[in-house]
C-alpha positions, 0 to 999 in steps of 0.5 A: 786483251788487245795487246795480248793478241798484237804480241801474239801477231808479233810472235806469229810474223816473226815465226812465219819469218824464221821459217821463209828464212829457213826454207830460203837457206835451206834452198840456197844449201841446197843449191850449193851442195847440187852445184859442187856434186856436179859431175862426181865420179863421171870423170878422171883416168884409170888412177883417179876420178876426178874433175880436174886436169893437171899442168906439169910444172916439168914439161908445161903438158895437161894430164889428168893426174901424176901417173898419166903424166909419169907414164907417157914421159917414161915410155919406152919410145921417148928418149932416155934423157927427155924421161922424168917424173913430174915434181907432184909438189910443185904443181901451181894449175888444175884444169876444171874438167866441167868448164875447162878453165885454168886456174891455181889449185884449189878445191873449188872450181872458181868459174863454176863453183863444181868442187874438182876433187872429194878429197883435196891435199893442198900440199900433194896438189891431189883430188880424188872423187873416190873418198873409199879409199880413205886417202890421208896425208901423212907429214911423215911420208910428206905424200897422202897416203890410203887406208885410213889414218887409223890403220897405219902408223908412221915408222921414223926410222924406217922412213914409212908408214906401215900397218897398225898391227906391226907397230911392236912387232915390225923390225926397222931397217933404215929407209925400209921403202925407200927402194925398189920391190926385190921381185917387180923393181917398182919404187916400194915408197910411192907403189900403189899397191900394198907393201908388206914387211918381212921378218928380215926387216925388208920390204916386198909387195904383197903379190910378189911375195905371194907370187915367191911363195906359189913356186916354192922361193922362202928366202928374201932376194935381198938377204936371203933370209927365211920370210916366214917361219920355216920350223915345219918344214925343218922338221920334214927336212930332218925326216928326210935326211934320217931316211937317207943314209949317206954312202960309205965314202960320205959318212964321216965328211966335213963341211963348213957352211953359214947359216943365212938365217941366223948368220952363224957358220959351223963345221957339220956332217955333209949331206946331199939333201942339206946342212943343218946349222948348229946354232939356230937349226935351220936349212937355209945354209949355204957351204963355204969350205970343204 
């Protein structure tokens, strides 16, 4: 009977034990998780939040991100050939915003312990505290990308990642978004904003091809083809070329046009309103001879 109760003590100790243990480590979790939130979300620039600043491997500058630095070295008032952007791969020193020293990159302030950024590429040198932007890093693109990698997929062909939905859909043209926007001029690759692709196979911002639209513009700047089905508005166009007779003078005159669409030329009826293509029935023409 005394030995049963010394076992119970045993067992007892050693429960009274685990549990100090547990609520030690879970004090000490605790003060980790307290110590790396520190700051979240307070700081940053208009780009990023974040809780570190950059070196520029280029000029030897702080800035708080890759954009600050890539617009105040391309401002207008700075001379052409002192312009550049910074090597965003080649950055080797963060500044932590909290404690203000400089170190390598790396997650994790290594003088206070305050995690600089949410979200850290160890390979794009990025910290960003505002994980809803579901940041990722594509080996494709070789940059991070938002969205969540779960809705887009890496096109080898087109150099890109694009929508999940164009996946079967999508028609590639080598190095698709490796130029500029036709409308804004910004480099579609790195653009922050959203890209969309037309059904020519070229690249566009959304709102600018939003923009197209609101002042009547249906044809890619690029080639232009039709970027988006126009079949509705051929069937106005016949109506309205059936409502209005050409003149005496002008009834049986030929021209020769090329169909932006579909690439075909063809001899048809001049009409003042438009020309239809033969091959593919659309408007979108242009006459070359007569």
């Amino acid at each position: 009977m005394v030995r049963l109760n010394k076992m119970e003590d045993a067992h007892l100790n050693l429960s009274c034990m685990l549990t100090v243990d547990s609520k030690v480590e879970s004090r000490d979790t605790g003060k980790a998780t307290e110590l790396l939130e520190r700051g979240h979300m307070e700081y940053g620039c208009p780009h990023y939040r974040r809780r570190c600043r950059i070196r520029a491997p280029c000029c030897n500058e702080i800035f708080d991100c890759r954009h600050c630095h890539n617009e105040a070295k391309n401002n207008i008032n700075v001379d052409q050939k002192h312009r550049h952007d910074i090597p965003r791969h080649q950055v080797k020193e963060v500044i932590c915003s909290l404690c203000g020293a400089e170190q390598e990159v790396g997650q994790v302030c290594v003088n206070c312990g305050v995690c600089m950024g949410k979200y850290f590429c160890g390979t794009c040198k990025l910290f960003d505290d505002d994980t809803s932007k579901r940041q990722y890093h594509c080996n494709g693109c070789g940059i991070c990308r938002i969205g969540g990698r779960e809705n887009f997929f890496h096109c080898y062909k087109c150099g890109c990642c694009y929508s999940i939905m164009l996946k079967n859909s999508h028609p590639c043209v080598e190095g698709a978004m490796h130029h500029d926007c036709p409308v804004c001029f910004e480099f579609l690759f790195e653009s922050t904003n959203d890209v969309t692709v037309m059904l020519c196979g070229h690249t566009i911002h959304k709102d600018c091809l939003k923009e197209m639209r609101e002042h009547y513009q249906y044809a890619c700047p690029l080639c232009s083809k039709s970027v988006c089905d126009m079949s509705k508005v051929w069937e106005k166009y016949d109506m309205e070329i059936a409502a209005t007779p050409m003149p005496e003078p002008y009834k049986n005159k030929l021209v020769w046009i090329l169909c932006n669409d579909c690439g075909k030329s063809s001899q048809v009826q001049y009409h003042v309103v438009a020309q239809k293509c033969l091959n593919c029935k659309s408007y979108n023409t242009r006459q070359t001879r007569g």
